[in-house]
N, C-alpha and C positions, 0 to 999 in steps of 0.2 A: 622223152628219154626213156628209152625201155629200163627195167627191172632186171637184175642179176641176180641170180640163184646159181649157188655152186651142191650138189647132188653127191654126197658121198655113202656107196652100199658095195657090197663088193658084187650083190647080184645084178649080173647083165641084165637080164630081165627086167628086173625092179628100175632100174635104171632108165632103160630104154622106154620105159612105161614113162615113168616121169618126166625124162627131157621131151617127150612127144608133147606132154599135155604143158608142159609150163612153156614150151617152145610153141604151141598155138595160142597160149595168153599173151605170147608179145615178149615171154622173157628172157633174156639170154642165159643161155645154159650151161656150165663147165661139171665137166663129171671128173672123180678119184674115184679111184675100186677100191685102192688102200688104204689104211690110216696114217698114213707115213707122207703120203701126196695130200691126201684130203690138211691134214694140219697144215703142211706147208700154203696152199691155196686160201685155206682160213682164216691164216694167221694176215694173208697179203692185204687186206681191207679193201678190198675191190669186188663183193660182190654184198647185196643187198639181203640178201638171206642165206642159211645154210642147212639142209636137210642131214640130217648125221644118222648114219645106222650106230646101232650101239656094236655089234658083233661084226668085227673089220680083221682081217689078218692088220700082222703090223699094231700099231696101235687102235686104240676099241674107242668106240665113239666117245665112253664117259671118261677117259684118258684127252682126248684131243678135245674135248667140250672145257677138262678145266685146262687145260693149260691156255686156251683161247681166253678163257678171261681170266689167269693170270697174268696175263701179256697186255691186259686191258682193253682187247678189243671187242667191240660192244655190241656187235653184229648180231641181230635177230638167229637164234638155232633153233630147232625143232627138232627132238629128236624122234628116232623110227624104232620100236621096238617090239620085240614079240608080243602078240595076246599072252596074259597074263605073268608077265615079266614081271611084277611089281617093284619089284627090290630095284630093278634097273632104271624104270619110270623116276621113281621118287628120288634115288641116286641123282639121274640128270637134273632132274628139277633144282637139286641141293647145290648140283655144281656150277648151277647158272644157267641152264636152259631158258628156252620161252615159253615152249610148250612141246606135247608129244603127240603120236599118230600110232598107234599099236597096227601090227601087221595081222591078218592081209587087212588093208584100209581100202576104203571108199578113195579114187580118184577125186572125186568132186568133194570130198570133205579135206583132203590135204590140201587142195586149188581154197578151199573157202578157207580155214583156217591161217594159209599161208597168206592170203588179199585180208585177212582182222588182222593177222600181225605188224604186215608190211602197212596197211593204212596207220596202226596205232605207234609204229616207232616213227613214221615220215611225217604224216599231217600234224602240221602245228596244233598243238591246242589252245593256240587264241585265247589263254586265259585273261580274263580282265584283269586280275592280279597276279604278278611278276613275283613277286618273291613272298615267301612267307617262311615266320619265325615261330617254332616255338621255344620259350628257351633256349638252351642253346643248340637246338633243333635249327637251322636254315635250308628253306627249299625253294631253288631258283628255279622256276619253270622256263624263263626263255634258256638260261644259257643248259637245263637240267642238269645242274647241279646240286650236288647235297651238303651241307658241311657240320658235323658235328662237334661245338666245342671247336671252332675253326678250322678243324682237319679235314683234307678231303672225305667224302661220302663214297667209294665205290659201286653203284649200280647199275643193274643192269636195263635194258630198254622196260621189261616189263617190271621191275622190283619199282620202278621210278612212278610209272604210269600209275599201277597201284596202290604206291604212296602217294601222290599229287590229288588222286580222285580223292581219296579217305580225307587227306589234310581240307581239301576244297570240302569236302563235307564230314567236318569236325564234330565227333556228338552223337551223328545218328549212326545208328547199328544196320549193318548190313548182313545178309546171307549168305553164305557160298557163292548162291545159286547166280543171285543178285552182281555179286563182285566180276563172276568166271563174265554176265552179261554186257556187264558194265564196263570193265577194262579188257578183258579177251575176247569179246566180241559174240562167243556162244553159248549156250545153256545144255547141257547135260550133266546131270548127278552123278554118272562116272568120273569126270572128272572133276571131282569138288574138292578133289585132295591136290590137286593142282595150287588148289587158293590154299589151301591148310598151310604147303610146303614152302608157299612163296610169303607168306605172311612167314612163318618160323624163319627164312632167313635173312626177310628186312628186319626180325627183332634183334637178329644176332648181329646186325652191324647198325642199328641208331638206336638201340636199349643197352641203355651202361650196363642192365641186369635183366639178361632175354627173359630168364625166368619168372621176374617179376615185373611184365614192363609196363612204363610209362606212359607210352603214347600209345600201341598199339594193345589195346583189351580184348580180352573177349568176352562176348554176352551170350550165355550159357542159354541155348537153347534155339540162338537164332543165330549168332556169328561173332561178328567183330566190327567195334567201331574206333576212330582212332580219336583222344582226348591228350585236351589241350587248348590253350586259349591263346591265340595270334597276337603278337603286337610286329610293331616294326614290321608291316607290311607296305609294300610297294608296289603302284599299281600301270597298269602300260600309260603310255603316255594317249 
């Protein structure tokens, strides 16, 4: 079953560049120019990724990125945004994206990026163990879900991924560098603030107190590891 990617930029160009090359991987391709058609198609849960320009007439990319997951839907995005944008990157990041591509980009690095995202929200991770707790921390990897204090956990594909790796390795401290390799699939130091921003907004939804949290630490020098000791684990059958 092919792959769907919906493309939303209001450049023709850019556009036509992209459905060319994601439509020779096999994937099917729906394009908006506008930000007003792009949210409506985003919002329909019927495409497997979403490439979003940030700068859209109508509504702007980091406008239709939160309202998508305000509406709870979970859909891999990426956003596309000018070289040296920063403000805008880290914005998308905060608002739930997956990841970003600053223009002009490498064809073959959106195609590689876009195949680590879609492998890492599709393929099961065949965890041996099914659920884990910490306190009242719960993380269900088959059905991925989160539950805080029995409340739902809203996450996104990648806040999930990134939590699951850290909780399955409890203790040890990781790197940026290490993390971006490890759950996003690439390594570049440019992007290490990718991990900074997505670590900052899983503390803001499973640390009673982001500021001083719990589970997810940082180790000053080299990264972040996440602490805490498992009980009431459960394991696949």
């Amino acid at each position: 079953m092919s792959r769907s990617v919906l493309i939303v930029d209001d450049d023709s160009n850019v556009r036509a560049l992209l459905a060319l090359h994601f439509s020779e991987q096999g994937y099917k391709v729906t394009e908006a120019a506008d930000g007003d058609r792009g949210l409506t198609l985003a919002l329909s849960g019927s495409h497997d990724l979403v490439l979003l320009d940030v700068s859209l007439p109508g509504k702007d990319g980091l406008a239709i990125c939160r309202e998508v997951r305000s509406q709870g839907v979970d859909v891999p995005i990426m956003m596309l945004t000018n070289r040296g944008d920063e403000i805008d990157k880290v914005l998308g990041l905060e608002l739930g994206a997956d990841d970003y591509v600053a223009k002009p980009f490498s064809i073959r690095e959106v195609l590689a990026r876009a195949k680590a995202l879609l492998r890492r929200t599709s393929d099961s991770l065949a965890p041996v163990v099914q659920q884990l707790q910490f306190g009242d921390l719960v993380i269900d990897a088959a059905s991925r879900e989160v539950t805080l204090s029995a409340v739902a956990v809203s996450l996104t594909s990648t806040e999930f991924d990134l939590l699951f790796f850290m909780v399955r390795n409890a203790g040890r401290a990781f790197s940026r560098e290490q993390l971006l390799a490890s759950v996003w699939g690439y390594t570049s130091s440019s992007y290490e603030h990718t991990v900074n921003v997505t670590i900052n907004r899983l503390r803001t939804k499973i640390e009673r107190h982001p500021a001083s949290p719990e589970f997810i630490q940082t180790v000053w020098g080299v990264g972040y590891k996440f602490v805490g000791s498992s009980h009431g684990m459960r394991h696949a059958a």
